[in-house]
matplotlib code that plots the C-alpha trace (Angstrom):
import matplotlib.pyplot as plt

x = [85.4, 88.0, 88.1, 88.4, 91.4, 92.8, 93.2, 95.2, 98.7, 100.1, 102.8, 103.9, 105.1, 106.7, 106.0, 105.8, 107.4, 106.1, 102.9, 105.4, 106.8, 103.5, 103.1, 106.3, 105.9, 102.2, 102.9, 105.2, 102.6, 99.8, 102.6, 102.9, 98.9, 99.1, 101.6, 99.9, 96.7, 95.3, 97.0, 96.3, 98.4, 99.9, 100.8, 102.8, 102.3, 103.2, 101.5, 102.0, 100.3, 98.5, 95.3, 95.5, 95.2, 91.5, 93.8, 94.2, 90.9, 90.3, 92.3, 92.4, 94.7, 95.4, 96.8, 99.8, 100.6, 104.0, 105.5, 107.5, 111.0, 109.9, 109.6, 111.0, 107.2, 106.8, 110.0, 108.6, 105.3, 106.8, 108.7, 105.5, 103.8, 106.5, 106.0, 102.7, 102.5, 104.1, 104.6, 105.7, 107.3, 108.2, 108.9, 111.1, 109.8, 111.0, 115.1, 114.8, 118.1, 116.1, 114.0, 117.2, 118.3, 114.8, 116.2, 118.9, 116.9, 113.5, 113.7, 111.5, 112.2, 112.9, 113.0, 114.6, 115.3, 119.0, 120.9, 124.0, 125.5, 129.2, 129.3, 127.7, 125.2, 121.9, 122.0, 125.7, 127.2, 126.5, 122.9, 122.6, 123.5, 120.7, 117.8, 116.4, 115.7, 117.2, 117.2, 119.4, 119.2, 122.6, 123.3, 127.1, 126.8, 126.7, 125.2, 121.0, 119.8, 116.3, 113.7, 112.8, 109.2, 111.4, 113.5, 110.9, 108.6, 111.5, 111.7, 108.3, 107.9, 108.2, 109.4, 112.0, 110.1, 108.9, 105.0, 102.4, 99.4, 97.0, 96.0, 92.7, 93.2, 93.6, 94.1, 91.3, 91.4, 87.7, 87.5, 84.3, 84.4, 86.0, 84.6, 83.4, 82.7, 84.7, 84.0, 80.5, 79.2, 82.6, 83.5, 87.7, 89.8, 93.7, 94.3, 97.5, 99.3, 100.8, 104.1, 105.3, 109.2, 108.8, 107.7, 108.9, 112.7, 112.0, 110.9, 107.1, 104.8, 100.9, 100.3, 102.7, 100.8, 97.2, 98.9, 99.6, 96.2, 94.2, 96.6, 95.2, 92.1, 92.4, 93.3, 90.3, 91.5, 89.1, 91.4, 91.1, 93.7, 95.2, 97.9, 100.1, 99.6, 97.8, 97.4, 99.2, 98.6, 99.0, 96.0, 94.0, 94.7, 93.5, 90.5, 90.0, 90.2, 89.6, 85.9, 87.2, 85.1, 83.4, 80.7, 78.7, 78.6, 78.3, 77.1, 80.4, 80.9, 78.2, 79.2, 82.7, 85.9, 88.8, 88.4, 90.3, 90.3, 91.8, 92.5, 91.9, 91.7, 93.7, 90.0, 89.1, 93.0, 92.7, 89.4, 90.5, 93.7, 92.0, 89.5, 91.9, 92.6, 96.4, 98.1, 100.4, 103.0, 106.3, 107.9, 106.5, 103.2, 100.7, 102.8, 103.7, 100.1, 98.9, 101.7, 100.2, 96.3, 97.9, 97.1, 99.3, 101.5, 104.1, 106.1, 108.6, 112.0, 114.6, 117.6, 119.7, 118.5, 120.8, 120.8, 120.8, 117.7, 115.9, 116.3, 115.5, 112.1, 110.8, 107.4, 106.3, 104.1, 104.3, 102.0, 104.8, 106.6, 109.2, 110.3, 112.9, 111.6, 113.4, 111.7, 107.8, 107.9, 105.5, 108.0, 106.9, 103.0, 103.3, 105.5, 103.2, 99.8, 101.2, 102.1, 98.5, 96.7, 99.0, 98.5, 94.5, 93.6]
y = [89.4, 91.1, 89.3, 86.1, 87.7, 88.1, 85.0, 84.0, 83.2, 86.6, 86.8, 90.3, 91.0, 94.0, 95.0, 98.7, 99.6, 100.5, 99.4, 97.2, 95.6, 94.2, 92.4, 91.3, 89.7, 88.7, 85.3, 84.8, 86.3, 83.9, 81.3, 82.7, 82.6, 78.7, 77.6, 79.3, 78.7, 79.8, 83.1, 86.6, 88.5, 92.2, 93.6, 96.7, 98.5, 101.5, 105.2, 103.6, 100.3, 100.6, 101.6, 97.9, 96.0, 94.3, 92.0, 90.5, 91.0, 87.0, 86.2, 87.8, 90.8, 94.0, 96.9, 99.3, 102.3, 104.0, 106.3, 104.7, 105.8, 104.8, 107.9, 108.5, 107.7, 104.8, 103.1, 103.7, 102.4, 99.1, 98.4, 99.2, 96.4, 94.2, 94.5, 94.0, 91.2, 88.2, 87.3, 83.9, 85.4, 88.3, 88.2, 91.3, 91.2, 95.1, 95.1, 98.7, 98.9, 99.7, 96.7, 94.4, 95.4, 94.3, 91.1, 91.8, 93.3, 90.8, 87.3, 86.0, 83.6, 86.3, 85.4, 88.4, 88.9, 90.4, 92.1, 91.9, 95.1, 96.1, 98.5, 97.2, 94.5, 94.7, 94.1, 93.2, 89.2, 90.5, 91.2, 88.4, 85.8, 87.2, 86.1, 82.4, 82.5, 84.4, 84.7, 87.1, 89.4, 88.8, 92.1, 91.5, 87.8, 88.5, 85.6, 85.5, 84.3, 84.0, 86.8, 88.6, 87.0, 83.9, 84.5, 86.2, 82.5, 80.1, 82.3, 82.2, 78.3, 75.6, 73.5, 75.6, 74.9, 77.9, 78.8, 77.5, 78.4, 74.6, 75.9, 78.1, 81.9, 83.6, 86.9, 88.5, 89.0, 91.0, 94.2, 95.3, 98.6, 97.9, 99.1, 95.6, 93.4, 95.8, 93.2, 94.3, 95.3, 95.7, 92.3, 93.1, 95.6, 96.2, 98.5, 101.2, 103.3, 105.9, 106.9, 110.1, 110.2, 107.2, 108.3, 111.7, 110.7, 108.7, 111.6, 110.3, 113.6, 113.3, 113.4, 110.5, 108.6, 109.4, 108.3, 104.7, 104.4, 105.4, 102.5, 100.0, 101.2, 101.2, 97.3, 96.8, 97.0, 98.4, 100.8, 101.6, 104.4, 105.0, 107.6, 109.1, 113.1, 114.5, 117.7, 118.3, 120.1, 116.5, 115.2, 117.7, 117.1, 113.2, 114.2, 116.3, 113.9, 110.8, 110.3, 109.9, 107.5, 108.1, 106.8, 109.4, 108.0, 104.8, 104.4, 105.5, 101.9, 101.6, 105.1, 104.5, 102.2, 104.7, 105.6, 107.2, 106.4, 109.5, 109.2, 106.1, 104.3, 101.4, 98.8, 100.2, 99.7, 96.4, 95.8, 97.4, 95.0, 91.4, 91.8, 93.4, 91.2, 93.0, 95.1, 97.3, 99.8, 100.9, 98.0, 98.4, 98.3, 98.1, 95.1, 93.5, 93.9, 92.4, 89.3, 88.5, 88.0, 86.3, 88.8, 89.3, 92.0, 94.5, 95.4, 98.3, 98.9, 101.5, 101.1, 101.0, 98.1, 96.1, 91.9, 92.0, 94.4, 92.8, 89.2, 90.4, 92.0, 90.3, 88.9, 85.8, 85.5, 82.7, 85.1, 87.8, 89.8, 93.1, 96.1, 98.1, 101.8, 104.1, 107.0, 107.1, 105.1, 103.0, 99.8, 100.3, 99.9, 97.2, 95.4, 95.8, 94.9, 92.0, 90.7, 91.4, 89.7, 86.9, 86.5, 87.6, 85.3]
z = [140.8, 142.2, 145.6, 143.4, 141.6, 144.4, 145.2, 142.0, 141.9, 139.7, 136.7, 135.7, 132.3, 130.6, 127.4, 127.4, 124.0, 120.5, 118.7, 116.4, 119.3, 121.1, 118.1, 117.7, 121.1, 120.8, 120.0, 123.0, 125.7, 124.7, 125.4, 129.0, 129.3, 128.2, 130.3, 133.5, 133.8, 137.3, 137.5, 137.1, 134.5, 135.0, 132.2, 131.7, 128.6, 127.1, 126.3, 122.5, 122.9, 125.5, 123.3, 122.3, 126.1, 124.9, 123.3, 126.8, 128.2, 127.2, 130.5, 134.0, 134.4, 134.8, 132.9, 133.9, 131.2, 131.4, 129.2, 126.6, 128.7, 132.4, 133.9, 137.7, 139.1, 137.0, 138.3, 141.9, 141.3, 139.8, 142.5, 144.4, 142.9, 143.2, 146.9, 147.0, 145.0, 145.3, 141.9, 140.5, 137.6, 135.8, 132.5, 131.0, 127.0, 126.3, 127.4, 129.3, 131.7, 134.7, 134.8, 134.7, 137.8, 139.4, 139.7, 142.3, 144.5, 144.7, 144.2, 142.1, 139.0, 136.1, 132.3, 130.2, 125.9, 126.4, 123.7, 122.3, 120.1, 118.9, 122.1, 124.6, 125.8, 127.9, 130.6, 131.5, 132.1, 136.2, 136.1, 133.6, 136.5, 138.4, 135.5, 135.7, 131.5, 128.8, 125.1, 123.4, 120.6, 118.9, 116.8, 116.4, 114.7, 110.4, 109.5, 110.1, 113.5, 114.9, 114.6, 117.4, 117.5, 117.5, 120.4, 122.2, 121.9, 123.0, 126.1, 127.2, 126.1, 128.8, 126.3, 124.4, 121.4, 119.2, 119.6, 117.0, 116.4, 117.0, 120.4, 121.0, 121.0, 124.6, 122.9, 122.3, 118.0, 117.9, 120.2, 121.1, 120.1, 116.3, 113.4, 113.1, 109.4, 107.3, 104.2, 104.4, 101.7, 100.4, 99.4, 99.8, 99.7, 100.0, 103.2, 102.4, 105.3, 104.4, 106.6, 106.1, 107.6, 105.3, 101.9, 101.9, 102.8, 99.8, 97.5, 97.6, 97.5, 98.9, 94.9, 94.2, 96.6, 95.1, 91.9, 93.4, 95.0, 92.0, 89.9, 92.3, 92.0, 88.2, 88.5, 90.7, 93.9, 96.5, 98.8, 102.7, 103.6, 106.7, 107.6, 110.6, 108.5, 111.7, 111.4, 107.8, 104.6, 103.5, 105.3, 104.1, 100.0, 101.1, 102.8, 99.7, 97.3, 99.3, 100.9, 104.6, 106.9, 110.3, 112.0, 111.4, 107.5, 107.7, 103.9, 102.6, 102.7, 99.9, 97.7, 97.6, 96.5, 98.0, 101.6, 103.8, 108.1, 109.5, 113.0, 113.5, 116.9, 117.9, 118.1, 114.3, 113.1, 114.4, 112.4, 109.2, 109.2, 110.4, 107.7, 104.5, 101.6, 102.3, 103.4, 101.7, 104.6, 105.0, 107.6, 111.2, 113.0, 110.1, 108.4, 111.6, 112.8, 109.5, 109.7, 112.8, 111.6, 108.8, 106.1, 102.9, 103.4, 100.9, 103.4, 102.1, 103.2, 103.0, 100.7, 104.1, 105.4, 106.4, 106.9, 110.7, 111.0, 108.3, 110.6, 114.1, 112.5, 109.9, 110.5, 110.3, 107.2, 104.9, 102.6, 102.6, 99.9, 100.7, 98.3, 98.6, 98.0, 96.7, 94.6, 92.9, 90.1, 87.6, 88.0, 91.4, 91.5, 88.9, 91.0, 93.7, 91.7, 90.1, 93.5, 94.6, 91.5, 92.0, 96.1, 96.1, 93.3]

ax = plt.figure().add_subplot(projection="3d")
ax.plot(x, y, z, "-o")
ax.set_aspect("equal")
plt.show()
């Protein structure tokens, strides 16, 4: 097998960033596998994402994992692989500074998302000459542009048209090692994350929390938890009062209407979302995750949010409603089960 990959013509693309981010770009990858059939793909991913690379294992590749900010060994080893490989195209889908200055120095065709902000843009009009396709991220412009799932698709698209879904999946949407039919013998269920930075800069306590989950249960809603509490006090008062899954238990399934994944890995995440009836997150990898299986989503944003931010990374979700959070409150779950009873019927 790997004698015959060898022999394939080879595209590298970056897209070592955040979980979020992957996602965000999903779309525009399975555009690159489309329009180049007969190569292999190397794919650099991040220390982040990089527990989700069986998305790709539908096509040849390889994996590359760097820490989130390239580190001194990761720069050499990329430019390592871009002298051993002759690579038809290299497509920059995470604007890092170091990788725009690949271009000037090997000559291969290079398509880049660029950014524009108030005090500076990435990479400069220079190193922008040097690129054979852009799209760029305007964050000065007031009025609304493109998302960045948008952008990100009308650079990877031979025919500057945006990416739909009609074509067969190249992305692998059922890992292996996932928890698997999550439905079963739970008909549905709402999936919730709960984000601390999030909730607790917006005065939610662990308690406020358990509150809102047994409301949904009360309206019933079946509820699968997840959480980034690690190693809290927190995390212990839900695995208290919450049954918490393993495999170990499989029957909890059976016993149980609240259940909380601690710890989850990126295959089970994956699972839990494809197969939730919604999902309910502060805005980022669990909503964006979600939009991109085309499950319902609440996706909850901070008072501060402002028009620009909300454009470049909204989803796309036709089934899609956002909240602004701002402290625990009744108005708040009834907002948020009326959307559910209305969206789930």
């Amino acid at each position: 097998m790997d004698k015959e990959l060898s022999t394939l013509k080879k595209i590298l693309i970056f897209k070592n960033d955040r979980v979020g981010d992957l996602f965000h770009g999903l779309n525009a990858i399975e555009k690159i596998f489309y329009n180049n059939p007969g190569h292999e793909f190397h794919i650099y991913l991040s220390s982040y994402n990089g527990k989700f690379s069986f998305l790709f294992s539908n096509v040849p590749h390889k994996i590359f994992i760097t820490k989130y900010n390239l580190s001194f060994i990761d720069k050499i080893n990329i430019v390592k692989n871009l002298i051993t490989y002759n690579y038809s195209k290299v497509f920059i889908l995470t604007p890092k500074n170091f990788l725009f200055y690949l271009p000037v120095f090997f000559k291969n065709y290079y398509y880049a998302i660029c950014v524009n902000e108030s005090w500076k843009i990435r990479p400069s009009n220079f190193l922008r000459s040097f690129l054979f396709k852009s799209a760029v991220n305007n964050r000065i412009q007031k009025k609304p542009g493109e998302s960045i799932s948008i952008l990100l698709s009308y650079l990877c698209s031979s025919d500057n048209l945006p990416f739909t879904k009609k074509e067969e999946k190249l992305i692998n949407l059922s890992p292996a090692n996932g928890i698997g039919n999550l439905a079963n013998p739970i008909s549905s269920y709402i999936h919730v994350h709960f984000k601390k930075l999030f909730f607790y800069k917006h005065g939610w306590t662990i308690y406020n929390f358990l509150n809102f989950i047994n409301v949904l249960n009360s309206n019933n809603f079946n509820v699968f938890i997840t959480s980034d509490l690690g190693d809290t006090d927190a995390n212990l008062i839900l695995k208290k009062n919450i049954p918490t899954y393993s495999k170990n238990s499989e029957d909890v399934f059976a016993l149980n209407k609240i259940i909380y994944f601690d710890n989850i890995s990126g295959a089970d995440l994956f699972a839990l979302i494809k197969n939730a009836s919604c999902t309910i997150s502060p805005h980022g990898t669990m909503t964006v995750m979600a939009s991109y299986l085309d499950v319902p989503v609440v996706d909850m944003f901070e008072p501060s949010i402002d028009l620009v931010s909300f454009r470049e990374y909204k989803p796309i979700n036709k089934r899609y409603k956002f909240l602004i959070i701002r402290k625990f409150s009744t108005e708040i779950c009834i907002k948020i089960v009326n959307f559910l009873k209305s969206n789930l019927a």
